[in-house]
VEXDOVEX-853070 format. One line per field, with one value per residue (C-alpha): chain; residue number from 1; x, y, z. Coordinates in nm, 4 decimals. Layout:
<nodes>
cadena	A|...;
num	NUM|...;
px	X|...;
py	Y|...;
pz	Z|...;
</nodes>
This chain:
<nodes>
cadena	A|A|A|A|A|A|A|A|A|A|A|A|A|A|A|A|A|A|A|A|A|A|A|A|A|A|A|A|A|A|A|A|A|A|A|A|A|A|A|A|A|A|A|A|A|A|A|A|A|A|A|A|A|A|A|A|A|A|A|A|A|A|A|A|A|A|A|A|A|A|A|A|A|A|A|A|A|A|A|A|A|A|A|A|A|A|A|A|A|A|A|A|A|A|A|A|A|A|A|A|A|A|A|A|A|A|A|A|A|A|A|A|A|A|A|A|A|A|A|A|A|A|A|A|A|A|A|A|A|A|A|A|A|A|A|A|A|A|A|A|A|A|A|A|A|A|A|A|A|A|A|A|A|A|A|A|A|A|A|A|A|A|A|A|A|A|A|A|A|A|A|A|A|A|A|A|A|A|A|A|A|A|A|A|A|A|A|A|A|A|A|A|A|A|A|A|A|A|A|A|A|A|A|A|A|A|A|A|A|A|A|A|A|A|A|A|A|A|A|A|A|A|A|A|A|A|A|A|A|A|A|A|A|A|A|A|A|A|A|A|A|A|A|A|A|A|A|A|A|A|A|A|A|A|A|A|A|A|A|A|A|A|A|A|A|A|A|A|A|A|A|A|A|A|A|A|A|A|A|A|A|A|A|A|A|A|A|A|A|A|A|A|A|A|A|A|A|A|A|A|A|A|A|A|A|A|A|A|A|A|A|A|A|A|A|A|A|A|A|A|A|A|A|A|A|A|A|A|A|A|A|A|A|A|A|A|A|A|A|A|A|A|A|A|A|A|A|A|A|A|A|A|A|A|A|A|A|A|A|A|A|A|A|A|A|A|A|A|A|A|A|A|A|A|A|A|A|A|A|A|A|A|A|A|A|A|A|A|A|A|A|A|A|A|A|A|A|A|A|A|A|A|A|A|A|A;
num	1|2|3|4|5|6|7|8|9|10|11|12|13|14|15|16|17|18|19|20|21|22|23|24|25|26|27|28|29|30|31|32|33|34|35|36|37|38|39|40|41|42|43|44|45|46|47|48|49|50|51|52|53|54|55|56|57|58|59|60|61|62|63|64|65|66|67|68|69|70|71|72|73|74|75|76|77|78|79|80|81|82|83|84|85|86|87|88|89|90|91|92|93|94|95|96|97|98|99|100|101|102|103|104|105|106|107|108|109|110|111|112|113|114|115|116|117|118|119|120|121|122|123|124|125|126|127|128|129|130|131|132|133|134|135|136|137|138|139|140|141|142|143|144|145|146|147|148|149|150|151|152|153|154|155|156|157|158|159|160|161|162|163|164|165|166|167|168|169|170|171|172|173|174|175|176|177|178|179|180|181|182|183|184|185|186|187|188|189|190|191|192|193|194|195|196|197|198|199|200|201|202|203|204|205|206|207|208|209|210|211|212|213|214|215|216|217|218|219|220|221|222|223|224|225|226|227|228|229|230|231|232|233|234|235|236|237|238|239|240|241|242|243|244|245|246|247|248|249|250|251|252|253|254|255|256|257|258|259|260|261|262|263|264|265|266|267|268|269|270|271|272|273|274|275|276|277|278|279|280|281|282|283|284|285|286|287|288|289|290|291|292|293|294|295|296|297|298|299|300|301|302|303|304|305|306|307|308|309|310|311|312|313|314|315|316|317|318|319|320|321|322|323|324|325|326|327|328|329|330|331|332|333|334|335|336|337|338|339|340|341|342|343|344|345|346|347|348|349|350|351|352|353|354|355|356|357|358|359|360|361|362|363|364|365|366|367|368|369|370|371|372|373|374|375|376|377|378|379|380|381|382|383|384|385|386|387|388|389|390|391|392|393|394|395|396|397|398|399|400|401|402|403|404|405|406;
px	-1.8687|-1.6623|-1.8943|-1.8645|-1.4824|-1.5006|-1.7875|-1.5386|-1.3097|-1.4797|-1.5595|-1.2718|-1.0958|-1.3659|-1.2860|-0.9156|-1.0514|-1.2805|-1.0431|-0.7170|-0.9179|-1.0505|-0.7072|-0.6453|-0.9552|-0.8227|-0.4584|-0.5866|-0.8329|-0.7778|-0.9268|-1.2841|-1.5450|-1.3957|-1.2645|-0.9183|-0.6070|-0.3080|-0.0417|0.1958|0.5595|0.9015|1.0003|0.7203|0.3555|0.1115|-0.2733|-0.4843|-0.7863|-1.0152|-1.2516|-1.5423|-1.8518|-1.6643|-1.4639|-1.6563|-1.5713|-1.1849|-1.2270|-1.4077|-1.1112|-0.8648|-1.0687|-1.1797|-0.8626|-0.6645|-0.9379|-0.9360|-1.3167|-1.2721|-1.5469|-1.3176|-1.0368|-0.9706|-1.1086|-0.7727|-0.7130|-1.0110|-1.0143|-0.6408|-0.5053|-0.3906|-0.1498|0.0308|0.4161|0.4001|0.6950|0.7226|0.8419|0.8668|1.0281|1.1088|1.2530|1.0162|0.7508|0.5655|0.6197|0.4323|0.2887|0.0591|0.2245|0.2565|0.5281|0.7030|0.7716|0.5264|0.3200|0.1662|-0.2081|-0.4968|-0.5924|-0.8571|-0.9249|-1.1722|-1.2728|-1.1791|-1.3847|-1.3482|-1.4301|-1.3447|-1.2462|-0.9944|-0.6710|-0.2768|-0.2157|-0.0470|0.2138|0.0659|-0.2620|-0.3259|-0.4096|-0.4268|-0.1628|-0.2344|-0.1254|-0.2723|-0.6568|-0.9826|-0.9868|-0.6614|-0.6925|-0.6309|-0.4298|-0.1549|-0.1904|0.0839|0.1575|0.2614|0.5642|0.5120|0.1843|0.1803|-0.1523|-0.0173|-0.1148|-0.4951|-0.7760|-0.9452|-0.7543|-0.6655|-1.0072|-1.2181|-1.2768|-1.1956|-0.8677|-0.8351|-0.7986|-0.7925|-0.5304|-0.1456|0.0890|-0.1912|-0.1828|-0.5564|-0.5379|-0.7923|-0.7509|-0.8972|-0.7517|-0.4825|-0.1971|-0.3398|-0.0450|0.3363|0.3863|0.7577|0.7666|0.6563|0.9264|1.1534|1.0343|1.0562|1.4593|1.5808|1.8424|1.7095|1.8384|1.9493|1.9193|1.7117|1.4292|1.4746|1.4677|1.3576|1.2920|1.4704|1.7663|1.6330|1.3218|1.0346|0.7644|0.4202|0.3609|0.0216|-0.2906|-0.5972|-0.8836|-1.0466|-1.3866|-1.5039|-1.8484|-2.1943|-2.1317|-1.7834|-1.8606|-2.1492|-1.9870|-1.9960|-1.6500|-1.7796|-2.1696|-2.0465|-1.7910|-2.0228|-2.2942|-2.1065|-1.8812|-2.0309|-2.2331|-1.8863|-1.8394|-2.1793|-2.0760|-1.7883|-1.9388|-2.2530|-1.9325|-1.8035|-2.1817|-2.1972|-1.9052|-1.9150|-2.2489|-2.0272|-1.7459|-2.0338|-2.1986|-1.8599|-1.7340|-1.9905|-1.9119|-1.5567|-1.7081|-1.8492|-1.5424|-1.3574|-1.5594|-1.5190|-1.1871|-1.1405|-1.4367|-1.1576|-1.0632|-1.2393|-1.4474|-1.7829|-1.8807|-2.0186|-2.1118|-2.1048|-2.4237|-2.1006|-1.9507|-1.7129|-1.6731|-1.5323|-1.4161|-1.3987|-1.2410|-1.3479|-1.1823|-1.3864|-1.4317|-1.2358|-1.1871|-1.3916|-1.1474|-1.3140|-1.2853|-1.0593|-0.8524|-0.5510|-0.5503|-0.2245|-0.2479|-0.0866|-0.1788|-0.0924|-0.2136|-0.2640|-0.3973|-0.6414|-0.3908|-0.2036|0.0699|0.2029|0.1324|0.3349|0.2944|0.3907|0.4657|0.8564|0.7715|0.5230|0.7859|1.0423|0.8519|0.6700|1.0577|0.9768|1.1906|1.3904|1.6574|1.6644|1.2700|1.3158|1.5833|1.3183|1.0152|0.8193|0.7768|0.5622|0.1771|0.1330|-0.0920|-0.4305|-0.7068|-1.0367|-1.2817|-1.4387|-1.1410|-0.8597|-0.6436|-0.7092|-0.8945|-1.2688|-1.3007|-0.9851|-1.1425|-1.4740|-1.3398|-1.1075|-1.4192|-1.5828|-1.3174|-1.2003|-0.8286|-0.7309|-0.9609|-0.8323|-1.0107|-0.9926|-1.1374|-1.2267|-1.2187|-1.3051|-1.1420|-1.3900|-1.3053|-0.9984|-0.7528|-0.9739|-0.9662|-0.6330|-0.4871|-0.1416|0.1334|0.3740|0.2732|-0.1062|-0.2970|-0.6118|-0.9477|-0.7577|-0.9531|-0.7343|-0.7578|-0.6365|-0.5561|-0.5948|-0.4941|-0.6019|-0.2811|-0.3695|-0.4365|-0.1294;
py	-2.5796|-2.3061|-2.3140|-2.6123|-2.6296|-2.3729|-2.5040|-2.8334|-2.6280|-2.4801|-2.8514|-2.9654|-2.6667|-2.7111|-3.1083|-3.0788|-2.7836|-3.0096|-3.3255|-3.1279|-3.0308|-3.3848|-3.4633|-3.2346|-3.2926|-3.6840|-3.5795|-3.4194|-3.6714|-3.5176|-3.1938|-3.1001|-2.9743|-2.6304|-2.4119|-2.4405|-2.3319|-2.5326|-2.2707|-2.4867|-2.2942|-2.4190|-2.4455|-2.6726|-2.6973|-2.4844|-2.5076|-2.2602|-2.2832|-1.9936|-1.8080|-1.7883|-1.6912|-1.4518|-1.2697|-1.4033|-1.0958|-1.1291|-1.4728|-1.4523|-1.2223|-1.4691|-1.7521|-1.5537|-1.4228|-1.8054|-1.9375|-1.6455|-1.5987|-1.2633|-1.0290|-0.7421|-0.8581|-0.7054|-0.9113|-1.0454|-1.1751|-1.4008|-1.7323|-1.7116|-1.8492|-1.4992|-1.6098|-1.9047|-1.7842|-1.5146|-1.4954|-1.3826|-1.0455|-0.9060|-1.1715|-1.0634|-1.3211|-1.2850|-1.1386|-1.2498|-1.3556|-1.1128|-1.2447|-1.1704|-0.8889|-1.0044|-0.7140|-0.8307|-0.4623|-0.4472|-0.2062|-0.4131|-0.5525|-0.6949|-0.3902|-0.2997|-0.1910|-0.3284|-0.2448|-0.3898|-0.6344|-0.6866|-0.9457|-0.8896|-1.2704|-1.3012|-1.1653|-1.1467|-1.3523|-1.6680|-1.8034|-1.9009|-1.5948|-1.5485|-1.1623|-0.8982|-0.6789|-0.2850|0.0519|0.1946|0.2967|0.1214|0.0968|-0.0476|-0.4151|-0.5955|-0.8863|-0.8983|-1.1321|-1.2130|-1.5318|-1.4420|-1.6261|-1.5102|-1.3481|-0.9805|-0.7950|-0.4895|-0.5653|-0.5893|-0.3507|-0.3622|-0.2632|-0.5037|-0.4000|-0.4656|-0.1197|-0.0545|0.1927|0.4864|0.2610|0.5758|0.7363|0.7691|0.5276|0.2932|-0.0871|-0.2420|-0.5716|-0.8108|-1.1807|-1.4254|-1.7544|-1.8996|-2.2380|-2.5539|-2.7608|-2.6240|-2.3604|-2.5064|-2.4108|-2.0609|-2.0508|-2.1987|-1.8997|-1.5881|-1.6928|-1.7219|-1.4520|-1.0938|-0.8402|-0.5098|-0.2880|-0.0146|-0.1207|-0.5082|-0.4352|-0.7879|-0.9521|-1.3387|-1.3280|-1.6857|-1.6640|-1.8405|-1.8860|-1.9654|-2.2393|-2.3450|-2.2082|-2.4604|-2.4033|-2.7403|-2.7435|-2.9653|-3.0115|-2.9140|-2.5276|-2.4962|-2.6201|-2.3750|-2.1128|-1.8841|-1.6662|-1.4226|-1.3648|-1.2875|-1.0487|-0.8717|-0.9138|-0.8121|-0.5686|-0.2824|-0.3333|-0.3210|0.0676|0.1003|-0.2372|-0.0297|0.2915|0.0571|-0.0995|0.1973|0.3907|0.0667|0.1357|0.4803|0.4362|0.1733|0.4135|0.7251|0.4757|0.3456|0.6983|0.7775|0.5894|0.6891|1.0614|0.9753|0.7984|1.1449|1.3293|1.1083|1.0893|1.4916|1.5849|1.7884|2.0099|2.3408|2.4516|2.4366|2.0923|2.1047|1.7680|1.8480|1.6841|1.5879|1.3235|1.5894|1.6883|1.9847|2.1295|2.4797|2.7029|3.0761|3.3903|3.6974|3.9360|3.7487|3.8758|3.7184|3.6564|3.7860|3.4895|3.6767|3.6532|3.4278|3.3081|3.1847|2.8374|2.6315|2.2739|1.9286|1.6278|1.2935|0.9694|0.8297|0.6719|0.9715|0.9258|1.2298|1.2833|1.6380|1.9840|2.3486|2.3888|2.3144|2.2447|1.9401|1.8004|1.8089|1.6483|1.3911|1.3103|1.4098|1.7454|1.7651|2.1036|2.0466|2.1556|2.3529|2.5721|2.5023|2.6790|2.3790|2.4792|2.7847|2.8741|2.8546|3.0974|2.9563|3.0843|3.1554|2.9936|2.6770|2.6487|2.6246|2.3370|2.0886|1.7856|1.8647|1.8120|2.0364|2.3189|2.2959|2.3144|2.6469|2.8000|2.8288|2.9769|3.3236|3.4823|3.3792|3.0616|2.7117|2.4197|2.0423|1.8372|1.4744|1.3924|1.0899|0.9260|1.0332|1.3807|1.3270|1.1396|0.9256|0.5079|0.6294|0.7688|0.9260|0.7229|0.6190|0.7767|0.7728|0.4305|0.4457|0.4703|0.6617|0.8919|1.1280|1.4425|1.8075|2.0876|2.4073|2.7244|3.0718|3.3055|3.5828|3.6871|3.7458;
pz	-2.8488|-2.6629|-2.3715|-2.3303|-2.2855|-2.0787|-1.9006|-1.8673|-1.7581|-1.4756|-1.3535|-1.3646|-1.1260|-0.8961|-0.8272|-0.7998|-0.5519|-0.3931|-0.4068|-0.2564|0.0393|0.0866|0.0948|0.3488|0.5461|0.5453|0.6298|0.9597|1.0926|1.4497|1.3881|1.5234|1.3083|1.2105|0.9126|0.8981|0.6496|0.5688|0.4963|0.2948|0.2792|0.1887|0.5693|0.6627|0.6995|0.9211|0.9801|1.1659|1.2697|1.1464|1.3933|1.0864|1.4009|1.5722|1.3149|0.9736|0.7652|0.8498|0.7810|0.4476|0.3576|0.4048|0.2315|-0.0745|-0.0951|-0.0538|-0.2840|-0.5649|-0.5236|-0.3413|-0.4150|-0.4338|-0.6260|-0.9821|-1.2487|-1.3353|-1.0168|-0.9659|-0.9993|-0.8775|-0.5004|-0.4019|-0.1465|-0.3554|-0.4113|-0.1801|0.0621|0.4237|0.3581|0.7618|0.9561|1.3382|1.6150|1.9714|1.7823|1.4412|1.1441|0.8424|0.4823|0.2360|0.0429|-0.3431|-0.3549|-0.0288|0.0214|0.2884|0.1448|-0.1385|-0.1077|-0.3384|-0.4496|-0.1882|0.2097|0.4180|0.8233|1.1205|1.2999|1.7161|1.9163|2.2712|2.3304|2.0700|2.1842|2.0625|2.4230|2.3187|2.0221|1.6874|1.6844|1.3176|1.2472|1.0450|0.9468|0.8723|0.8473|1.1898|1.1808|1.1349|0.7438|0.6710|0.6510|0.3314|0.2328|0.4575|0.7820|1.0427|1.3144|1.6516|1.7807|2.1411|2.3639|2.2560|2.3772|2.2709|1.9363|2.0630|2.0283|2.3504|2.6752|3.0033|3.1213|2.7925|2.7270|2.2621|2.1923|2.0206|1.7468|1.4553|1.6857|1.6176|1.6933|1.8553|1.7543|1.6804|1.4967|1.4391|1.5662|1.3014|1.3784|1.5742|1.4483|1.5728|1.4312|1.2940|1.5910|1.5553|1.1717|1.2485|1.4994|1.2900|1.0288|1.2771|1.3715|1.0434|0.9711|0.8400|0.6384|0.8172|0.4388|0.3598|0.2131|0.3350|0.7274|0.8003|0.5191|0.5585|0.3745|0.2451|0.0999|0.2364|0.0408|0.0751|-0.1549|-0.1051|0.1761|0.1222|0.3188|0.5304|0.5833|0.8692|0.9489|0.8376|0.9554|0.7911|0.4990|0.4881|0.4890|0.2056|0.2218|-0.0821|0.0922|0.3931|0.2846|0.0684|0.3145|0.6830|0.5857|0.5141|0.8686|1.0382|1.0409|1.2584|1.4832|1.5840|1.6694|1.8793|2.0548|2.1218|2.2514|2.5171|2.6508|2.6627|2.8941|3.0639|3.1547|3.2365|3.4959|3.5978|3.7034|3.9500|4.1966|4.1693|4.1735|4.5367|4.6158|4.4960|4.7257|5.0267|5.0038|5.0058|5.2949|5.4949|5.1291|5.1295|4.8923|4.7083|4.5607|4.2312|4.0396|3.6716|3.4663|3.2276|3.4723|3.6700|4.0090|4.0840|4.4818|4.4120|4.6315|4.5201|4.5992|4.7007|4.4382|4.1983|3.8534|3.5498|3.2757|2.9123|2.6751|2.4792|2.7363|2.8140|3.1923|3.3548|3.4751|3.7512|3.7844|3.9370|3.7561|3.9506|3.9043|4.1298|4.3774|4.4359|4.2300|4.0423|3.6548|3.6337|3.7646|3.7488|4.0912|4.1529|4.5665|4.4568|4.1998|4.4499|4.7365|4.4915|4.3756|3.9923|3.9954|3.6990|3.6455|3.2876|3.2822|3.5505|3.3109|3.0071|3.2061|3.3242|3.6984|3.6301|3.4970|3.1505|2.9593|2.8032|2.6616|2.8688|2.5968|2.4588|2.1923|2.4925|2.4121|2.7283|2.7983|2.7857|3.1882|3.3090|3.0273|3.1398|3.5710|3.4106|3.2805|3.6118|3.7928|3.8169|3.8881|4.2019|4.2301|4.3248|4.2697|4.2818|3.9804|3.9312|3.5623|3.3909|3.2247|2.8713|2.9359|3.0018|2.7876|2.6757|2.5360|2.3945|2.7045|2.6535|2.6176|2.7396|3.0855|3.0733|2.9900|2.8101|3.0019|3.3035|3.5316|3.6934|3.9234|3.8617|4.1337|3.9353|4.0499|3.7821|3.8798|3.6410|3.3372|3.0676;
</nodes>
């Protein structure tokens, strides 16, 4: 007899399910075939449309975790709309608005982590993207999920030209795109400009509640409505870990076969320098202009360095040589007094703290050697670059000059 209440029970959950999002599916005759969510809050209605082929695990996410059939929430959450009564805890005018957080702390979740998944067409460039919010680094995703009020490609994890961040490095912004508003762009607006509290604790947090009352998920068409948010989780997201590193591999062989022709360009562009060319099997080139008799540094030695870093159109990175700073305009006397405009000891070994191509040029020089080094931008400062100065994916070149040895 007990089964069969709660078999009852079960059926009965499942129609009002299946009978609310009829309702919705009839509310919004206008909408093409799709999977969409209605975000229901006490300023007004939204619906997004859901990007379930090109980001299906961050999609599942979001509709296991709406519909409470989530493979990885605790057993007392199941069966449970996750994001019902949850407020918009981060609230910020020109920029998003940020949910999902049962604490509204912003560091509350479902209990759980799961990996980021890239797709290089979906981008933070207009109002209304739907994405994930995280803590910085690949494995950080969970529940939370933010709306953009205005185009912010910051927030994306490929660069201007395609090429994936150092998403795992510091201060570096990778969020996935899952979705974007298709209707109530003026309710999210109306959301990100309500007044925010300036307390400890509360930094942006509306000062009037606004809660999420309601996210139903529309399925529209044969695909949508095939989709199975708790297979595909379960299924795809283990296989995202390896997707990444394949992503990354390609363009790795991307950037290698990218670089030599700016390695020939390099060259051209330096006929008149003297010195030996040598083109490095690693992707530098190298103009090396050897002293006689020069003195081979031990590796337990530490070499004194003077340098000049440029990018590829000339323009000045820094340098140790006060002349260059003052005729490239970038002399500064409070570095001057600080010891910037002079050589700076390294060590002569594999463990010298430098980018891999400027270590590897060092290596083959000896005291008294100058040389002038194309490095790429993989041996140099990489997809994550060095900001604020140095954009990811940069090549640059180095003049290098071994003074002596300390």
């Amino acid at each position: 007899m007990n089964n069969i209440k709660h078999t009852m029970k079960l059926f009965i959950i499942a129609l009002l399910v299946s009978m609310s999002a009829s309702s919705c599916q009839d509310q919004y005759p206008d909408l093409e075939d799709g999977l969409y969510a209605e975000i229901n809050t006490t300023k007004g209605i939204m619906v997004a449309k859901l990007y379930y082929e090109k980001a299906p695990v961050t999609v599942a996410n979001f509709v296991g975790l709406a519909e409470g059939t989530h493979p990885s929430l605790a057993d007392s959450l199941k069966g449970k709309p996750f994001y019902d009564g949850i407020i918009f805890h981060r609230v910020m005018d020109k920029f998003m608005i940020q949910g999902g957080d049962p604490t509204a702390t912003g560091t509350g979740s479902a209990g759980y982590k799961f990996y980021s998944e890239f797709d290089t067409s979906l981008s933070h460039d207009k109002a209304g993207i739907l994405s994930m919010a995280n803590s910085g680094g690949l494995n950080t995703n969970g529940s939370q999920f933010f709306i953009t009020e205005i185009p912010f490609t910051k927030l994306d994890a490929f660069t201007a030209d395609g090429s994936l961040k150092n998403c795992d490095g510091q201060r570096v912004s990778c969020h996935p795109v899952f979705g974007e508003l298709v209707k109530g762009l003026e309710v999210q607006d109306s959301i990100s400009n309500l007044p925010v509290s300036k307390e400890r604790g509360r930094v942006n947090r509306p000062l009037e509640d606004v809660v999420i009352n309601k996210v139903t998920i529309i399925r529209k068409g044969k695909s949508a409505k095939a989709f199975d948010a708790t297979k595909v989780f379960t299924e795809l997201e283990p296989l995202l870990p390896q997707r990444l590193i394949d992503m990354k591999t390609k363009q790795e062989a991307l950037a290698k076969e990218k670089s030599k022709a700016a390695a020939q360009d390099f060259i051209k562009a330096n006929t008149g320098l003297e010195g030996e060319i040598f083109e490095s099997p690693t992707g530098i080139v190298m103009i090396h202009n050897k002293i006689k008799n020069g003195v081979k540094p031990n590796t337990t030695d530490k070499v004194l360095v003077n340098c000049s870093a440029y990018f590829m159109n000339d323009n000045l990175l820094y340098t140790t040589y006060v002349d260059i700073a003052k005729k490239m305009n970038q002399y500064d006397e409070q570095q001057d007094k600080g010891g910037a405009y002079k050589p700076f000891p390294m060590i002569y070994n594999e463990s010298a703290g430098l980018v891999a191509g400027f270590r590897e040029a060092m290596l083959r020089m000896n005291v008294g050697d100058k040389a002038r080094v194309y490095v790429p931008s993989y041996l140099g400062y990489g997809a994550g670059g060095r900001p604020p100065k140095v954009p990811g994916n940069t090549d640059l070149y180095f003049d290098i000059e071994i003074s002596g040895i300390q």
